[in-house]
SENUMI-71409 format. One line per 10 residues: for each residue x, y, z of C-alpha. Coordinates in Angstrom, 3 decimals, padded with zeros to 6 digits. Layout:
<pts>
X:Y:Z | ...
</pts>
This chain:
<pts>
110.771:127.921:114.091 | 113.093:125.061:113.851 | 111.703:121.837:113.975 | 113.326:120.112:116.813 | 114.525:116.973:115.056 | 116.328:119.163:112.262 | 117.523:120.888:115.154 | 118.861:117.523:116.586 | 120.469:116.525:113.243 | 122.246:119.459:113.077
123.656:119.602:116.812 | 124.781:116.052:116.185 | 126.751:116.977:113.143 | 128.409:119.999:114.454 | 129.511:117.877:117.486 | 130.951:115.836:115.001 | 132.991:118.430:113.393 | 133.620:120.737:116.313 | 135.433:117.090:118.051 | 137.527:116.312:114.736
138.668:120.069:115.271 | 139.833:120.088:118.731 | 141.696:116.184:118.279 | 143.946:118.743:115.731 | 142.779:116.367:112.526 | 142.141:118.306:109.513 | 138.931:118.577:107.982 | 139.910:117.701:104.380 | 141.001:113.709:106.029 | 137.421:113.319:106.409
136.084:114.233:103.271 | 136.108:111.598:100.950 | 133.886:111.718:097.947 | 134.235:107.852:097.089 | 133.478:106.452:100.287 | 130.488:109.247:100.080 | 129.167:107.871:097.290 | 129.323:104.442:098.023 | 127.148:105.167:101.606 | 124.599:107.228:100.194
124.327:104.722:096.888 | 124.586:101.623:098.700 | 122.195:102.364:100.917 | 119.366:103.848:098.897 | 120.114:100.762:096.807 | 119.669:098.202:099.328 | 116.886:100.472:101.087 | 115.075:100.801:097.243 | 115.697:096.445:097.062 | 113.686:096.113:100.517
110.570:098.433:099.791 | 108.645:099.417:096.814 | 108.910:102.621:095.544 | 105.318:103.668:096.241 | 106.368:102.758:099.808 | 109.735:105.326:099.640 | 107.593:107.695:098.108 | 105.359:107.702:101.182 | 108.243:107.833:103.776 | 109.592:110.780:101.907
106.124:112.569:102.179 | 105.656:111.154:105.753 | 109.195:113.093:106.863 | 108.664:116.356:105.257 | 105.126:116.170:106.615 | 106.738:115.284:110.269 | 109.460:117.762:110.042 | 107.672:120.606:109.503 | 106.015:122.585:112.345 | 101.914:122.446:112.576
099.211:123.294:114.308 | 097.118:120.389:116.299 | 094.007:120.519:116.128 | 092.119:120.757:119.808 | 089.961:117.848:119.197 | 087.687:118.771:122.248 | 086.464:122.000:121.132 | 085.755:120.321:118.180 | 083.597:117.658:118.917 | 082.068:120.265:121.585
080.774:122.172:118.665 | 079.407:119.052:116.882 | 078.190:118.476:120.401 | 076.212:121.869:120.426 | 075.039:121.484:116.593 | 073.514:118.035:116.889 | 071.781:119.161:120.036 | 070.164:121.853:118.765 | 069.502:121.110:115.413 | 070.058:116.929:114.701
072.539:114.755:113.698 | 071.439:115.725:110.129 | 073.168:118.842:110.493 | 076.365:117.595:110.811 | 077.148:117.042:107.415 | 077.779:120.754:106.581 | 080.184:121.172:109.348 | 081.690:118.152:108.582 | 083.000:119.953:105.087 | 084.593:122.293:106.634
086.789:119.713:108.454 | 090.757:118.742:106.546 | 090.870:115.605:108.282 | 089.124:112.551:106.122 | 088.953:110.332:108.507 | 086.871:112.536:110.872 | 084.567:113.312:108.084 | 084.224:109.394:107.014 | 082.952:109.220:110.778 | 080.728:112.268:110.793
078.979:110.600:107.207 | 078.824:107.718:108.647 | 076.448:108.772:111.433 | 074.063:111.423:108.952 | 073.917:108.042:106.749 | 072.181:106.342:109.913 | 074.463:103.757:110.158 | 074.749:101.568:112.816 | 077.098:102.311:115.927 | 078.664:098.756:115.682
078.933:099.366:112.079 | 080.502:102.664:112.036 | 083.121:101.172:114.429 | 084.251:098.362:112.623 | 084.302:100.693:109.442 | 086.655:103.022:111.386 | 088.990:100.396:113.664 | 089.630:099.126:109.744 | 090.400:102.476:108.283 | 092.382:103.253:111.519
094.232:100.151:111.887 | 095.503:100.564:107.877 | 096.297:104.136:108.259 | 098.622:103.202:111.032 | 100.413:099.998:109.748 | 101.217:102.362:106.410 | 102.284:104.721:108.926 | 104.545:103.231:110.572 | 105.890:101.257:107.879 | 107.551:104.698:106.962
109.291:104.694:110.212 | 110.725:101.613:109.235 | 111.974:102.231:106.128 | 114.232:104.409:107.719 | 114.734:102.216:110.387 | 116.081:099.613:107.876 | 117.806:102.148:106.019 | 120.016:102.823:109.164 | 120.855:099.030:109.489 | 122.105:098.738:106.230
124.086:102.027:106.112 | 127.094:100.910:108.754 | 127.446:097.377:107.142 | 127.582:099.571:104.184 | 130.501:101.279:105.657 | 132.552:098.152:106.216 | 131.748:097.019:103.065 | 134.010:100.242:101.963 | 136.580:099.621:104.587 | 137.173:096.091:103.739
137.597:097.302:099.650 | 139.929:100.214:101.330 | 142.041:097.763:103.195 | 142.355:095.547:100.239 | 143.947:098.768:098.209 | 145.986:099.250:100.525 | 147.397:095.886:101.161 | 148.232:095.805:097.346 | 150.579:098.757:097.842 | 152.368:097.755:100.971
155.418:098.975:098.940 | 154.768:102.670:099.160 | 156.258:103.531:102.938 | 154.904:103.662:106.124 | 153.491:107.121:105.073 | 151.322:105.955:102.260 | 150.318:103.003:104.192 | 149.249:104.960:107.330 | 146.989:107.652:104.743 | 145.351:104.469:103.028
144.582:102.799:105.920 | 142.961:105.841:107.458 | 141.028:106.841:104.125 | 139.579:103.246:104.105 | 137.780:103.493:107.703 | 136.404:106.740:105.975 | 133.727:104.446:105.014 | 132.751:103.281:108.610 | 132.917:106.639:109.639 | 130.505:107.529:107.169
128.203:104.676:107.583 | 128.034:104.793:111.406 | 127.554:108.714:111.120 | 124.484:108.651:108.366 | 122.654:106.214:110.789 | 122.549:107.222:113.989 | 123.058:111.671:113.377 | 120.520:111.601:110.354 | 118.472:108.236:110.039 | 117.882:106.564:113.158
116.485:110.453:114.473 | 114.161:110.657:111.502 | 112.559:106.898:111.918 | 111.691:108.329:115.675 | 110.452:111.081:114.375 | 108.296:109.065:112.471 | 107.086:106.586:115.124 | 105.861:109.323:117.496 | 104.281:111.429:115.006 | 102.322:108.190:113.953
101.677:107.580:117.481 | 100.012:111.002:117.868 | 097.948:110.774:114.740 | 097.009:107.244:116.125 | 095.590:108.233:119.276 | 093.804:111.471:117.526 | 092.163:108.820:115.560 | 090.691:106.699:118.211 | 089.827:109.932:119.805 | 087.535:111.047:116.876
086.240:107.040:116.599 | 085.258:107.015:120.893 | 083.501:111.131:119.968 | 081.986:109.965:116.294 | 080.273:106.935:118.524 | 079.246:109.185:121.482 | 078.098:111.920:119.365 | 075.544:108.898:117.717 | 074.354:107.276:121.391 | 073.826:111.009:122.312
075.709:111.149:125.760 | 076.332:114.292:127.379 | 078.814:116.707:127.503 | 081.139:115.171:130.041 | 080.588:111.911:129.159 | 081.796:112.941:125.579 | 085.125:114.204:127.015 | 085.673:111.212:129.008 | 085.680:109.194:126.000 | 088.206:110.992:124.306
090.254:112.516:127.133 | 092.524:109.391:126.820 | 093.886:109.713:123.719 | 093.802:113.340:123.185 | 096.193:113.411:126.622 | 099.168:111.699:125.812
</pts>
């Protein structure tokens, strides 16, 4: 299935192109490989001048991670089983189901507890963990973010240079001068386009999957600490209802 910000993107940019169609403009006026370039180079280059590239290289993983369909994880039936194994058999026992879990974070928690660690320690150990995963989380988001606020100055940028050409030909006819004045707000087309149909989509993208995996982790931090204190059942889902809800 089609993820539904790709979906999105791709609405947006057939709206685009459906519009120029119906106004009677020709599809060719709009496709203009300079002014292409200079978008798409200017604003990597200003985006790559902003962030480091270990940073960029984490966005891009963060967005194909994002944009591809998966399958949540139902947290509750989870931590009922750990519920269910620690009653019967001790915390102790939680470290072999803990293997068998892909999510590190939960497993930090769940080793934290068969170490015997103290509840007050085990939550300071995972608010830290928690609170970096999220800042380099949503640092992705604005990467593109930023990306998006250079990419229309960009534009201009390639607009002003068009208008300049032109102005140094005012000699060729009304003709010429009308075709270089439209092929130099190319550019802002361009600019204003590659923001808001493909960048601005992908940084919310971004933002609410870091949300989710925010709230899953303070979810698993409120279980890991009940799981420890021993509470029951329903107090267990209490905890965790709040974040797992939203």
């Amino acid at each position: 299935m089609i993820h539904s910000t790709l979906l999105g993107i791709f609405a947006a940019i057939l709206s685009v192109f459906v519009a120029i169609l119906i106004e009677g403009a020709s599809l060719r006026s709009f496709f203009h490989i300079p002014a292409m370039f200079l978008i798409v180079g200017g604003t990597l280059g200003a985006t790559f001048a902003s962030f480091s590239i270990s940073q960029i290289t984490k966005a891009v993983r963060d967005t194909r991670f994002a944009l591809r369909k998966t399958k949540e994880t139902d947290l509750k039936l989870v931590f009922f089983r750990f519920w269910e194994k620690a009653r019967k058999d001790g915390l102790l026992s939680l470290e072999d189901e803990s293997k068998k879990l892909d999510n590190p974070f939960f497993q930090k928690g769940i080793q934290l507890i068969v170490d015997g660690s103290d509840p007050r320690t085990i939550e300071e150990i995972l608010w830290e963990a928690h609170e970096e995963k999220e800042k380099l989380d949503f640092k992705s988001a604005k990467i593109f973010e930023t990306a998006a606020g250079f990419s229309p100055t960009i534009g201009i940028i390639g607009t002003v240079l068009g208008l300049v050409t032109v102005l140094e030909n005012l000699d060729g006819g009304t003709k010429v001068l009308g075709q270089g004045i439209a092929t130099a707000f190319i550019a802002t087309f361009y600019g204003i386009s590659f923001a808001n149909l493909i960048l601005l989509p992908i940084s919310n993208q971004l933002k609410v999957v870091a949300k989710r995996e925010s709230n899953e982790r303070q979810a698993i931090m409120r279980g890991i600490l009940s799981l420890q204190s021993g509470e029951n059942r329903r107090i267990l889902a209490e905890r965790i209802d709040p974040f797992v809800n939203q």
